[in-house]
Structure formats: C-alpha cells, structure tokens
C-alpha positions as CSV (number, residue, x, y, z in Angstrom):
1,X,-39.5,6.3,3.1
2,X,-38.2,3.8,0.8
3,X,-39.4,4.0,-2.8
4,X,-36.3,1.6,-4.2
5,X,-37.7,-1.7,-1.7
6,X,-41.3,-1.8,-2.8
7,X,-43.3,-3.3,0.4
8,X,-45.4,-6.3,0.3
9,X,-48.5,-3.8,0.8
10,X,-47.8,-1.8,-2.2
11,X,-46.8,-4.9,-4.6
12,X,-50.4,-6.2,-3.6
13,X,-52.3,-3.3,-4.1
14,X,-50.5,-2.7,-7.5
15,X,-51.3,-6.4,-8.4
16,X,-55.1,-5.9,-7.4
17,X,-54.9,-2.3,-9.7
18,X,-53.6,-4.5,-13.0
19,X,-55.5,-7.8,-12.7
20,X,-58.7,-6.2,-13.8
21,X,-56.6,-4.8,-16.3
22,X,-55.1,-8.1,-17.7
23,X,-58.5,-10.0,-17.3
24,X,-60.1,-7.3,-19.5
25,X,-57.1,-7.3,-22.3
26,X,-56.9,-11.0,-22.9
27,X,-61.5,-11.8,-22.8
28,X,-61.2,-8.8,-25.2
29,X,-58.4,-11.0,-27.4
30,X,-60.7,-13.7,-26.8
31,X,-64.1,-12.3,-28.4
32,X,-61.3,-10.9,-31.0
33,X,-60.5,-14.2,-32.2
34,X,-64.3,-15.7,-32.4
C-alpha cells in the first residue's frame, strides 16, 4: 500500500468529495456580496 504516491483513483474521488464543497463556499460569497 502506498499512501506517499496518491493514485489517480483516490485524487479523483477526493476532487469529487471537495467540488461540492468549493461550489457551495464561493455561491455562498456570492449571495454575501448582493
């Protein structure tokens, strides 16, 4: 098991985890600043 050479798998999965995350943060900035 390597945990130091993240796999192309695990980068995907932890860019589909954040997205909804960043999405969320920046249309809440968004609404902020109206």
């Amino acid at each position: 098991m390597n945990v130091a050479t993240p796999t192309k798998d695990c980068l995907e999965l932890v860019k589909e985890l954040l997205d909804p995350l960043i999405k969320a943060r920046s249309e809440r900035s968004l609404t902020r600043q109206e």
